[in-house]
C-alpha positions, 0 to 999 in steps of 0.5 A, spaced: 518 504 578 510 505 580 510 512 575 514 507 569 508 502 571 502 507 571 505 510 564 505 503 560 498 502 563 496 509 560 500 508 553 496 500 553 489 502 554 490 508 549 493 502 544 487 498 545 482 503 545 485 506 538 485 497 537 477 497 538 476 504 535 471 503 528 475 505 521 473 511 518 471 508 510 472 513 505 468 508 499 461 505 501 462 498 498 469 496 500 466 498 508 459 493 506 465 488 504 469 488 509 463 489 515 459 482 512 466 478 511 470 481 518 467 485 522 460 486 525 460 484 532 462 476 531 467 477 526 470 473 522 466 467 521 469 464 515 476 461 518 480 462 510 479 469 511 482 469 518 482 470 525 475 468 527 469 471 532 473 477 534 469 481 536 467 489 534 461 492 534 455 492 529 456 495 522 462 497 523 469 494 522 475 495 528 483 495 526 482 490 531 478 486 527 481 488 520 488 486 522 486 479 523 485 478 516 490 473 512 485 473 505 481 476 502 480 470 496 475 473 491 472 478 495 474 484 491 475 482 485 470 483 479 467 490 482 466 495 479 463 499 485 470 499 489 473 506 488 477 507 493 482 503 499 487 506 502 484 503 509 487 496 506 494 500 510 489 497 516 490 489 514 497 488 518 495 481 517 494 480 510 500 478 508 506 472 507 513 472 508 512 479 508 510 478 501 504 481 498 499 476 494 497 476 488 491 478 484 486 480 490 483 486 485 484 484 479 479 482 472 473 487 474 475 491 479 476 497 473 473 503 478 479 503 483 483 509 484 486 510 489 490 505 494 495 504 500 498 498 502 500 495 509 505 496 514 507 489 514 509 489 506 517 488 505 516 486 498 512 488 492 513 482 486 509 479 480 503 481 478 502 484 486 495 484 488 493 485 479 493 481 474 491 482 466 486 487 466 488 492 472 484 498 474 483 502 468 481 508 472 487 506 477 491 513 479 495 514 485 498 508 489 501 510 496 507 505 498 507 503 505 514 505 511 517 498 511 517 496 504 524 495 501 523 492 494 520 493 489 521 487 484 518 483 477 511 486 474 509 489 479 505 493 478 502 490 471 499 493 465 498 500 469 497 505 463 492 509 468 498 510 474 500 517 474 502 518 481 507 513 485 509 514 492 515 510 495 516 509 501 523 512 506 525 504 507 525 502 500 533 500 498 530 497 491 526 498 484 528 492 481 529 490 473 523 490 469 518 492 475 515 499 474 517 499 466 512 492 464 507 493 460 505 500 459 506 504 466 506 511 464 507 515 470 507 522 471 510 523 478 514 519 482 515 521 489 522 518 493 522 519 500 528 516 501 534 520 504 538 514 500 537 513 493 533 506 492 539 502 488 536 501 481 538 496 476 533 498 470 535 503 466 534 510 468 532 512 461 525 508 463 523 510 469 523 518 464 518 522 469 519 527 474 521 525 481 521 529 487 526 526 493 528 529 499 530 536 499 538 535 501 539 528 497 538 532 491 545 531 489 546 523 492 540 522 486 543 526 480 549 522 481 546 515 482 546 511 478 539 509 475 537 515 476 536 521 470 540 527 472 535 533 469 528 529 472 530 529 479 526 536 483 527 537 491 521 535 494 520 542 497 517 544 489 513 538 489 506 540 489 499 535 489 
């Protein structure tokens, strides 16, 4: 009993360092946003962001700290020095009812590339965190483990998207959810073992998809799903 005590001690330090422990920004503006708004040593200091007076550490923003913002108002919007935020995987909390909100980046944030959401994520709707002008320099979307549908408009007008990676727990990609307003994908990675159920018509989602190796065959029959499009992930290449 000691030594199972010992061990969660051991693995709860270790959590609350890696909690305390900077993150790593790969875009220089989207790190001057985030410190100044959440991160700092006081934290947030504007309660309709978030949790406020987290602490941290000067210059920088914990995944502590990051995981206490609920909302991020017009923060992001209309800058086109944003490039890239992968590290919005970190911002646990920014989310409602498990449902992603809207327009975060949209009008003029027209350099993003590059973006991968949060763990919490569920669901993935209308207009999702883009509306009327989505990034035109937008290229790869990383969808997060723990996502299960993808609905309505959700990615909307993306007609720079070529690359959309979906996650093992997703169950379905809904009618009209990535075929709206011009979504021109290239490649389509499904991690599932089990084909996602897919209520659009599979001659709209025509590109090359890559799934797991041994759930070819499932894919090939499934309904929603073009038979001469889907590849075994082994062939896949970046």
């Amino acid at each position: 009993m000691r030594n199972i005590r010992r061990r969660l001690m051991i693995t709860e330090a270790a959590h609350q360092k890696w909690l305390n422990t900077p993150i790593d920004f790969e875009d220089a503006e989207v790190k001057r946003i985030c410190v100044e708004n959440f991160g700092g040593e006081s934290g947030i200091t504007n309660k309709r962001y978030g949790t406020v007076g987290v602490a941290g550490m000067a210059g920088e923003l914990t995944r502590r700290q990051a995981a206490e913002v609920s909302y991020f108002g017009d923060l992001f919007r209309d800058n086109p020095a944003i490039v890239k935020f992968n590290e919005f995987r970190y911002f646990t909390g920014y989310f409602s009812g498990s449902i992603i909100k809207r327009q975060a980046f949209c009008k003029g944030s027209v350099n993003l590339t590059e973006i991968t959401t949060p763990p919490t994520t569920r669901v993935l709707s209308y207009y999702w965190l883009f509306q009327d002008a989505l990034p035109n320099a937008l290229t790869k979307v990383t969808l997060n483990e723990g996502l299960e549908s993808i609905q309505y408009i959700f990615l909307d007008k993306a007609t720079s998207l070529r690359k959309l990676v979906l996650p093992s727990s997703l169950r379905e990609i809904k009618s009209g959810s990535m075929t709206y307003y011009g979504l021109k994908l290239s490649v389509l990675v499904l991690k599932s073992a089990v084909p996602p159920v897919n209520t659009q018509p599979p001659n709209l989602i025509s590109v090359d998809m890559y799934v797991p190796d041994e759930s070819v065959g499932l894919y090939k029959a499934a309904d929603g799903y073009q038979a001469d499009k889907v590849h075994p992930m082994s062939e896949y290449q970046e």
